[in-house]
TIROTI-461539 format. One line per 4 residues: number of its first residue (from 1); their letters; for each residue x, y, z of N, C-alpha, C. Coordinates in Angstrom, 3 decimals, decimal comma. Layout:
BEGIN
NUM = a = X Y Z X Y Z X Y Z  ...
//
This chain:
BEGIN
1 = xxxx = 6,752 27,142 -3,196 7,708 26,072 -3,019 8,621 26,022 -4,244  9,799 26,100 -3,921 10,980 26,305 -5,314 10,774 24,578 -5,626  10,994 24,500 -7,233 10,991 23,388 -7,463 11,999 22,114 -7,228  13,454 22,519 -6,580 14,069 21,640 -5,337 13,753 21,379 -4,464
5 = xxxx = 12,647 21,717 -3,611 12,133 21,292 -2,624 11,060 20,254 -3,059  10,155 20,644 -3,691 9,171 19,948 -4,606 9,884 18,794 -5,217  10,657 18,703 -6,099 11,541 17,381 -5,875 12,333 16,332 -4,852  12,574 17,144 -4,357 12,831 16,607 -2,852 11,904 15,913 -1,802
9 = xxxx = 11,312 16,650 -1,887 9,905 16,342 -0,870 9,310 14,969 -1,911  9,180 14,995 -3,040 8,829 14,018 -4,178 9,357 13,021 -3,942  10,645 12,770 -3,887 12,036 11,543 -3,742 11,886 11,248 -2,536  11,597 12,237 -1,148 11,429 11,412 0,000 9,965 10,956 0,207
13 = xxxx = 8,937 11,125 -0,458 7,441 10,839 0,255 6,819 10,140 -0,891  7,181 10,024 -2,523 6,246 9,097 -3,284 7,357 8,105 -3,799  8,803 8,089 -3,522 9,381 7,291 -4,623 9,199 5,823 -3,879  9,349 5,926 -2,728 9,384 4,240 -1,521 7,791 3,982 -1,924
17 = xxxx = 6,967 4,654 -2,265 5,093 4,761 -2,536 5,534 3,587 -3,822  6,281 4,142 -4,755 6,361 3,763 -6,277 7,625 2,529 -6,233  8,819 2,478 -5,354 8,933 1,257 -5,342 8,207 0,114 -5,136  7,550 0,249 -3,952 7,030 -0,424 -3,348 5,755 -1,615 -4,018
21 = xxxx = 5,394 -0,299 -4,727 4,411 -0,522 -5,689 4,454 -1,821 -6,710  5,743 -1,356 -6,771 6,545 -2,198 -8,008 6,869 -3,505 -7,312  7,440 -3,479 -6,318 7,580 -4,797 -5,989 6,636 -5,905 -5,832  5,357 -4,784 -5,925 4,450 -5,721 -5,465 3,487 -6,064 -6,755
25 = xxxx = 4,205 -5,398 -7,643 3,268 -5,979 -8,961 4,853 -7,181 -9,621  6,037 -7,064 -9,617 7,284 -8,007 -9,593 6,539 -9,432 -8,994  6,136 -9,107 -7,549 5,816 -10,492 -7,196 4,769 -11,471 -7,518  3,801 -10,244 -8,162 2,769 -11,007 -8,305 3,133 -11,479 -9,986
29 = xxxx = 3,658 -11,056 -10,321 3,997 -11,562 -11,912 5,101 -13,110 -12,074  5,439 -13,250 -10,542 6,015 -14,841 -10,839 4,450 -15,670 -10,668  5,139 -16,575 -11,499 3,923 -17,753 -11,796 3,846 -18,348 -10,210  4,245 -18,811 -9,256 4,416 -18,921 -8,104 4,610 -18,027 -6,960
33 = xxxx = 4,410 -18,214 -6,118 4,467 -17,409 -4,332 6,151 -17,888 -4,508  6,960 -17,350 -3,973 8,669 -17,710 -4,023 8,768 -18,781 -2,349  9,348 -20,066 -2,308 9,090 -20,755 -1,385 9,295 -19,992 -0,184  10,162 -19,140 -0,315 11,153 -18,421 1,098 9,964 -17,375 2,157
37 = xxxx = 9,049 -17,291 1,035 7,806 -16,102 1,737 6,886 -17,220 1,945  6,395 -18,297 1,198 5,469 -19,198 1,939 6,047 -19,979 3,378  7,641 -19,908 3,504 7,972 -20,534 4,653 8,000 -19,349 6,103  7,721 -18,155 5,555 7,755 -17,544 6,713 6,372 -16,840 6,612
41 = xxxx = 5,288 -16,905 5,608 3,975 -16,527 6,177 3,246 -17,579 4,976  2,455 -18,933 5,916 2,153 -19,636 4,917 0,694 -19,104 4,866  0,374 -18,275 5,400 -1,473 -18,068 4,955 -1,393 -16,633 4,249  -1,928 -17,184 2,884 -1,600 -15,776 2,036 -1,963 -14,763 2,302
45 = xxxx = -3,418 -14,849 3,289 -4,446 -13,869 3,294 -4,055 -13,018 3,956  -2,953 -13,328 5,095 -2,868 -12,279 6,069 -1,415 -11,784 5,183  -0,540 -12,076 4,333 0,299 -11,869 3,672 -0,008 -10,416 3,067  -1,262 -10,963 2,264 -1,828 -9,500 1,751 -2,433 -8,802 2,521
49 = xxxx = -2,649 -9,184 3,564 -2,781 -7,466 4,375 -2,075 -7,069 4,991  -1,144 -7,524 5,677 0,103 -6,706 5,823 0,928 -6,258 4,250  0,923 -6,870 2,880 1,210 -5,875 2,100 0,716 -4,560 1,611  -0,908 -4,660 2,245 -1,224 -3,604 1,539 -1,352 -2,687 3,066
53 = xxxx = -1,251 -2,794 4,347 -1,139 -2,024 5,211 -0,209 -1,348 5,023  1,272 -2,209 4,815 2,156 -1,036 4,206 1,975 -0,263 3,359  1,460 -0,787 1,994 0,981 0,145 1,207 0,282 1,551 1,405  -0,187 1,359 2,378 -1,439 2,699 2,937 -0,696 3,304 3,376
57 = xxxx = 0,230 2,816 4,624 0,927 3,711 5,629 1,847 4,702 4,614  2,195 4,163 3,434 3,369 4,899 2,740 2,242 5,619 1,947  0,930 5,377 1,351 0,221 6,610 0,785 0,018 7,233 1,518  -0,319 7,118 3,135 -0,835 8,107 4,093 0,188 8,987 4,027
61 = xxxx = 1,482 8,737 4,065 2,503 9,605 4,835 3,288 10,191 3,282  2,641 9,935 1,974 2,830 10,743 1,213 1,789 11,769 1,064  0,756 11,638 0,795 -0,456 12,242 0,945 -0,418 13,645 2,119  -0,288 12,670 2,934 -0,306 13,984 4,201 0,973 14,970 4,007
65 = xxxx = 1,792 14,694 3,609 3,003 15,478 3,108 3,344 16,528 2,109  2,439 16,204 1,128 2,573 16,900 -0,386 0,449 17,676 -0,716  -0,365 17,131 0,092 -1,609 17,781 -0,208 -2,387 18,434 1,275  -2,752 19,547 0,492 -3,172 20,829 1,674 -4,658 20,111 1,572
69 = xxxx = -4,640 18,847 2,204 -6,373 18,300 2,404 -7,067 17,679 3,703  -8,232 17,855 3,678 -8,413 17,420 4,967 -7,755 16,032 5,667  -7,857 15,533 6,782 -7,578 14,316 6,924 -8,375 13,709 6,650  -9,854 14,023 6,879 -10,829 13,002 5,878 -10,239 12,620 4,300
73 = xxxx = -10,333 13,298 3,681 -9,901 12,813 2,341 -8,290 12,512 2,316  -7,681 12,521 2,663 -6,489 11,994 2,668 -6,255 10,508 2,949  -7,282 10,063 4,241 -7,900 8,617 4,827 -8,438 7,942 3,484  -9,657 8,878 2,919 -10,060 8,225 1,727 -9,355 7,780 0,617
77 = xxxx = -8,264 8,895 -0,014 -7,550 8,445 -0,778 -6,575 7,460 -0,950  -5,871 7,078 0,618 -4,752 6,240 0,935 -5,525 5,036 0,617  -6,823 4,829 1,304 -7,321 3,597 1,223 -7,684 3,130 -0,324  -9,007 4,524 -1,152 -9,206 4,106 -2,645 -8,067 3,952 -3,357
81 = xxxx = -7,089 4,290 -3,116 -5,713 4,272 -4,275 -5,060 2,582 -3,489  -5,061 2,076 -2,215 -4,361 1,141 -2,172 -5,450 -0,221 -2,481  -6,783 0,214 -2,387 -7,654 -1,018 -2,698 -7,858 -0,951 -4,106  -7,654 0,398 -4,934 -7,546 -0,322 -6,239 -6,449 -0,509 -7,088
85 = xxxx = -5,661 -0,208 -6,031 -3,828 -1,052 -6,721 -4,266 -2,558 -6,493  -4,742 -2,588 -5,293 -4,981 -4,267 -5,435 -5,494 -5,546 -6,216  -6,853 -4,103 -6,833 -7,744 -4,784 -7,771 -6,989 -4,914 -8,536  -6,813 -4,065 -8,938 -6,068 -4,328 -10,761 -4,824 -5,006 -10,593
89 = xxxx = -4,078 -5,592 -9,416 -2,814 -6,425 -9,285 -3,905 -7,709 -9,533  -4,699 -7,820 -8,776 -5,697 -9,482 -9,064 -5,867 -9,549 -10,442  -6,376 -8,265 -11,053 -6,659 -8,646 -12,712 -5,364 -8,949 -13,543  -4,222 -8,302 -13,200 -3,010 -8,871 -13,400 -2,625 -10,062 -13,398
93 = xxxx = -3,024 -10,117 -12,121 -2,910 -11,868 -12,025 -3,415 -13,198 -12,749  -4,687 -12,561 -12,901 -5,437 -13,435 -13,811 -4,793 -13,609 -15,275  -4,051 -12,830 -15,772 -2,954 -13,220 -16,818 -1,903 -13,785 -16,628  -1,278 -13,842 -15,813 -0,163 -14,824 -15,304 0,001 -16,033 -15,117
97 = xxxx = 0,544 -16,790 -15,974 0,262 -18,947 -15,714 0,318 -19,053 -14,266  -0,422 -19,673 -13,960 -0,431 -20,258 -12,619 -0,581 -19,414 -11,399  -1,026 -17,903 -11,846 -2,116 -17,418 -11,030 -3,787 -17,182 -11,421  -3,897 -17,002 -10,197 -5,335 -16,500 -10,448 -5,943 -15,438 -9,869
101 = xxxx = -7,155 -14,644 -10,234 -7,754 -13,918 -9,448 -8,534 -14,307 -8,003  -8,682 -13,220 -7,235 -9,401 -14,192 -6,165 -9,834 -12,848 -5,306  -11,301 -12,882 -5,091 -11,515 -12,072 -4,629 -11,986 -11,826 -2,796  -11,045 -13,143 -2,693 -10,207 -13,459 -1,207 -9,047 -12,380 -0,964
105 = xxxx = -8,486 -12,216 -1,782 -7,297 -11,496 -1,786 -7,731 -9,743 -1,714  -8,655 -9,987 -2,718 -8,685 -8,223 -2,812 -9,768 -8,139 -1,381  -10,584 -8,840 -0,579 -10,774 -8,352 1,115 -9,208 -8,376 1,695  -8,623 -9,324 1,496 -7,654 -9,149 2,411 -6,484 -7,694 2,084
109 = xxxx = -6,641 -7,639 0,757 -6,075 -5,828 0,531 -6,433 -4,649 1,715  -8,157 -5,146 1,169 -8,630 -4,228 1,544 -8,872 -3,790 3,521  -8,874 -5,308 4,070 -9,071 -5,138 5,644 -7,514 -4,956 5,688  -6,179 -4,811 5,046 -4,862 -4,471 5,543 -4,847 -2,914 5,333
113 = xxxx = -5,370 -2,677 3,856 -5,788 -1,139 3,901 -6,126 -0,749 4,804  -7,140 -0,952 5,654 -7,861 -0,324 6,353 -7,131 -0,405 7,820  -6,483 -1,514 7,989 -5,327 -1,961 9,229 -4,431 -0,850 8,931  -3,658 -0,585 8,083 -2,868 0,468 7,819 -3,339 1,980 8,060
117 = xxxx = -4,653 2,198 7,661 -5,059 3,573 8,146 -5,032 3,549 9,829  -5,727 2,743 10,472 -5,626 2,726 12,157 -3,977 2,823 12,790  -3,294 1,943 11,831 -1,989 2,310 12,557 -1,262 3,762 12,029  -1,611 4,172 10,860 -1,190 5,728 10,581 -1,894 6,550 11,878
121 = xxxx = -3,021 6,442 12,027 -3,778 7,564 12,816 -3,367 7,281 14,606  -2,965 6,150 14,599 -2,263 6,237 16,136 -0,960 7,110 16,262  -0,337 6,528 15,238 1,138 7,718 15,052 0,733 9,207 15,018  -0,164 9,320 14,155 -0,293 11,134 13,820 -1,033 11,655 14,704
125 = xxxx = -1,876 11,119 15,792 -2,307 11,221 16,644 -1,117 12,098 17,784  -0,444 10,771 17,965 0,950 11,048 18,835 1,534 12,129 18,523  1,775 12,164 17,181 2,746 13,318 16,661 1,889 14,749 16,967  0,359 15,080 16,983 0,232 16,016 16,753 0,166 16,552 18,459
129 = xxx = -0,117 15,391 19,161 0,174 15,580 20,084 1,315 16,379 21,001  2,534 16,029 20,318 3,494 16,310 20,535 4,017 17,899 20,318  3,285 17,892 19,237 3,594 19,377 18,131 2,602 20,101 19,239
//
């Protein structure tokens, strides 16, 4: 693989991985939830699992893109890399005025993680189908 492609392939499959990322350590670093997201999902719990389902779906579909690995371990990794972005966003938190840790939050990472792998594997399912 020439190393333009390898960059390329990089910019389209981990950089939305690494925004994303970011936004989600941005949000957790305000001292508050921003009113505009508590008025359109007031129960946090399911908040964080649809953040971290996304999270997965975008490690799955980097992962599967850039490593010659099974789909077993690829499943594994999307999930260990998005449940312990989560952790360590809670321990984050716990430094932040007027947050806290809660290890409410890191299940709800973790059952969106895992929501996110089922909806990757219906798609790639389809797709391989297709192929």
């Amino acid at each position: 693989m020439k190393l333009v492609d390898y960059m390329r392939d990089f910019i389209y499959y981990w950089l939305l991985v690494f925004v994303y990322a970011g936004l989600i350590f941005y949000f957790s670093s305000l001292p508050t939830i921003p009113p505009l997201i508590l008025k359109i999902m007031p129960e946090t719990l399911i908040l964080h699992m649809i953040e971290y389902a996304i999270l997965t779906i975008l490690l799955f579909r980097a992962l599967i893109n850039s490593k010659n690995s099974s789909l077993n371990n690829i499943i594994f990794l999307s999930i260990t890399i998005a449940v312990l972005y989560g952790v360590t966003d809670e321990i984050h938190q716990h430094f932040v005025p007027g947050r806290t840790f809660s290890v409410l939050d890191v299940f709800g990472n973790s059952i969106g993680s895992m929501l996110g792998i089922i909806i990757n594997l219906k798609f790639y399912n389809k797709i391989r189908q297709i192929a």
